[in-house]
PyMOL Python script that loads the backbone (N, CA, C, O; Angstrom):
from pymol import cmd

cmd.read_pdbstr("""\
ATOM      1  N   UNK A   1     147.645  42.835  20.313  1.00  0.00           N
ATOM      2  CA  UNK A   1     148.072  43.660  19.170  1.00  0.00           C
ATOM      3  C   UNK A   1     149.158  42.914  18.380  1.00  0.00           C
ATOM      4  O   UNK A   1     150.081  42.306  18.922  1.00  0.00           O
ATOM      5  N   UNK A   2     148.948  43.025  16.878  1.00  0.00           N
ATOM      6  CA  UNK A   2     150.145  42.391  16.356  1.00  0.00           C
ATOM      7  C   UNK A   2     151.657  43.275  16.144  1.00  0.00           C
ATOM      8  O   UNK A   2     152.070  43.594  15.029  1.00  0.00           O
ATOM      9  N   UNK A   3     152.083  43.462  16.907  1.00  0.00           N
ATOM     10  CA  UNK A   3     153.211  44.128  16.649  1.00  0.00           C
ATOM     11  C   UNK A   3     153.788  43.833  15.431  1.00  0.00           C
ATOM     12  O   UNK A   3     153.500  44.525  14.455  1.00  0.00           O
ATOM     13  N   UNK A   4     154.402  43.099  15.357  1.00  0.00           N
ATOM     14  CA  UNK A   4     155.366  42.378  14.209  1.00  0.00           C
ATOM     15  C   UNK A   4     154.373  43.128  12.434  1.00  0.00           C
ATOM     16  O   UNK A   4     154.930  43.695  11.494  1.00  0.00           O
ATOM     17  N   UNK A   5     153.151  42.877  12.550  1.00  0.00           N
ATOM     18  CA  UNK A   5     152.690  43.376  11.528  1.00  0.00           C
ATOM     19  C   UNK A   5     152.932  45.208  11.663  1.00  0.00           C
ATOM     20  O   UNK A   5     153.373  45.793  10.674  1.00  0.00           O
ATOM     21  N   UNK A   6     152.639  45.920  12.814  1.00  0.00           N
ATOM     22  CA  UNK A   6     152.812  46.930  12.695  1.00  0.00           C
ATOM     23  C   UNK A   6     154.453  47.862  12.319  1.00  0.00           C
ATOM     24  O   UNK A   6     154.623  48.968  11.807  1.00  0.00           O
ATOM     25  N   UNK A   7     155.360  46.926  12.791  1.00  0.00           N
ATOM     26  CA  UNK A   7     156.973  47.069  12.697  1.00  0.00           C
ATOM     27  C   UNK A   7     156.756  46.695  10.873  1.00  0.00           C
ATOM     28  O   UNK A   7     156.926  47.592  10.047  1.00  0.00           O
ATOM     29  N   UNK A   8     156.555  45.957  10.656  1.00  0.00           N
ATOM     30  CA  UNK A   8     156.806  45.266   9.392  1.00  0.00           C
ATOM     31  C   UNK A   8     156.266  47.000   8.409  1.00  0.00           C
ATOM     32  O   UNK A   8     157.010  47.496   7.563  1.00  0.00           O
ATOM     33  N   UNK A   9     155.075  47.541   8.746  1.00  0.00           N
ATOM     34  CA  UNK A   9     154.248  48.332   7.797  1.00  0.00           C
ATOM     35  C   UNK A   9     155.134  49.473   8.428  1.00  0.00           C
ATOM     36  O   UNK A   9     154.954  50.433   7.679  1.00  0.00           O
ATOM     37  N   UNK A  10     155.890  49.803   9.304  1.00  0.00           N
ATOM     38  CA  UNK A  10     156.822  51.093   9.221  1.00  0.00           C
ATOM     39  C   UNK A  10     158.478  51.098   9.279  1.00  0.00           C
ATOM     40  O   UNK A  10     159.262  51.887   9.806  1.00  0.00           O
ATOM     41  N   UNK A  11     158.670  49.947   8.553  1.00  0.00           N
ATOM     42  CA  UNK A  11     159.589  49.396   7.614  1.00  0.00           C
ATOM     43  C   UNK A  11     159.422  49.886   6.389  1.00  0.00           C
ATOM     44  O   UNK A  11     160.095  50.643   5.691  1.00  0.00           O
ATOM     45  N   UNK A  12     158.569  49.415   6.267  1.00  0.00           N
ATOM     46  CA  UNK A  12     158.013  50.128   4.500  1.00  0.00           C
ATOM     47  C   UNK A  12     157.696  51.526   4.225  1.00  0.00           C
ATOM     48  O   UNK A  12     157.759  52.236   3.221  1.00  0.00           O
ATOM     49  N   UNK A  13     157.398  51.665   5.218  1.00  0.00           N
ATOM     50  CA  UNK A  13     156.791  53.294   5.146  1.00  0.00           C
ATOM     51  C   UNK A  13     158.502  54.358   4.892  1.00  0.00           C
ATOM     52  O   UNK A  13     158.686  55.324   4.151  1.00  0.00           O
ATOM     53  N   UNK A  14     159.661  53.528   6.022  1.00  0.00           N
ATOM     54  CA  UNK A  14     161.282  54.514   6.245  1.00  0.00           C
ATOM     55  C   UNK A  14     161.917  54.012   4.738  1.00  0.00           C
ATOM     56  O   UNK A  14     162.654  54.740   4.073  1.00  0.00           O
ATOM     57  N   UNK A  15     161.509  52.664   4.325  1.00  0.00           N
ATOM     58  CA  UNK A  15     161.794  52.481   3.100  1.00  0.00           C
ATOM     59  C   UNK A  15     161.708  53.408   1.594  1.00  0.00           C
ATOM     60  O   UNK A  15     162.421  53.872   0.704  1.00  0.00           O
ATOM     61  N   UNK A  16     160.128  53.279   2.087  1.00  0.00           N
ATOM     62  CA  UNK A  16     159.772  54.104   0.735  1.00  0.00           C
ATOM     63  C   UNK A  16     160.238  55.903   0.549  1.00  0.00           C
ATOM     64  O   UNK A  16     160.283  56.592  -0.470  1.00  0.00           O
ATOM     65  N   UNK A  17     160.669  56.405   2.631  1.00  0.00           N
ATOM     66  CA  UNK A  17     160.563  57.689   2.372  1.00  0.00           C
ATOM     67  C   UNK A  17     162.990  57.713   2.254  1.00  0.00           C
ATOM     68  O   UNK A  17     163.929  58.498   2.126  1.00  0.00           O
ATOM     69  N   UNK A  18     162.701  56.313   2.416  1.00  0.00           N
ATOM     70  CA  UNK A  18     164.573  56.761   2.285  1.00  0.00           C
ATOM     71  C   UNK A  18     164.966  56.904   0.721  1.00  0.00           C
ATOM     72  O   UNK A  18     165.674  57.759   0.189  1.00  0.00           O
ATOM     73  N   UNK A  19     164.382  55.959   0.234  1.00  0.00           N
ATOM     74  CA  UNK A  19     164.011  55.771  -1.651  1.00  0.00           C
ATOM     75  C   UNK A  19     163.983  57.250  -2.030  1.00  0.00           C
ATOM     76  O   UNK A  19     164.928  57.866  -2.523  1.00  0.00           O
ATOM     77  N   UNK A  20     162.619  57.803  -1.696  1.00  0.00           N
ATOM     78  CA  UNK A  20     162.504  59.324  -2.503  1.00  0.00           C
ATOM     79  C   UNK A  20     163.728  60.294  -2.151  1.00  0.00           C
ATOM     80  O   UNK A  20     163.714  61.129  -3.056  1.00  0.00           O
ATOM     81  N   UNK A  21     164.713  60.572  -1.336  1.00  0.00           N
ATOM     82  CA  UNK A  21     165.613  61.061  -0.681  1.00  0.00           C
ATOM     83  C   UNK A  21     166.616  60.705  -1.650  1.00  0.00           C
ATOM     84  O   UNK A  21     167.138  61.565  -2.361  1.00  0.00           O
ATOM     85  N   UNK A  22     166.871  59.657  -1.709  1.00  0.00           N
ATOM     86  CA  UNK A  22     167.893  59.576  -2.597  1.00  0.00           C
ATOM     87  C   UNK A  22     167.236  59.242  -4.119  1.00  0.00           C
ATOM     88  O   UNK A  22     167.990  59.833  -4.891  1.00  0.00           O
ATOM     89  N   UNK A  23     166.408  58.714  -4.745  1.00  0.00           N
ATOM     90  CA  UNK A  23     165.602  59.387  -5.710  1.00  0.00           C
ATOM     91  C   UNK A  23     164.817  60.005  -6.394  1.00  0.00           C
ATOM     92  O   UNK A  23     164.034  59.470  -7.178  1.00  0.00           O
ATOM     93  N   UNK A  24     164.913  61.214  -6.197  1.00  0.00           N
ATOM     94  CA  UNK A  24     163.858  62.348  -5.556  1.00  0.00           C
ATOM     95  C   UNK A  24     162.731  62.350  -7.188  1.00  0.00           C
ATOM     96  O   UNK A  24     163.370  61.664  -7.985  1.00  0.00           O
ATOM     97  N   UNK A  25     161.869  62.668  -7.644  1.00  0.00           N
ATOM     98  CA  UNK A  25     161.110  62.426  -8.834  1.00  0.00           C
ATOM     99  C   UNK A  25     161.833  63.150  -9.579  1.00  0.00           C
ATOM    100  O   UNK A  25     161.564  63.268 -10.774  1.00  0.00           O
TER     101      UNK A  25
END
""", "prot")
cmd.dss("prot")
cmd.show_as("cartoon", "prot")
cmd.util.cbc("prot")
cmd.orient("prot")
């Protein structure tokens, strides 16, 4: 299993949901 790819894609995922939190639409 590639870990590192899977860490990497829920990086992005806490990214994108920390973003809307503090810039909500």
């Amino acid at each position: 299993m590639n870990g590192k790819r899977w860490k990497r894609s829920a990086t992005t995922v806490y990214n994108i949901g920390y973003h809307l939190i503090w810039c909500p639409k």
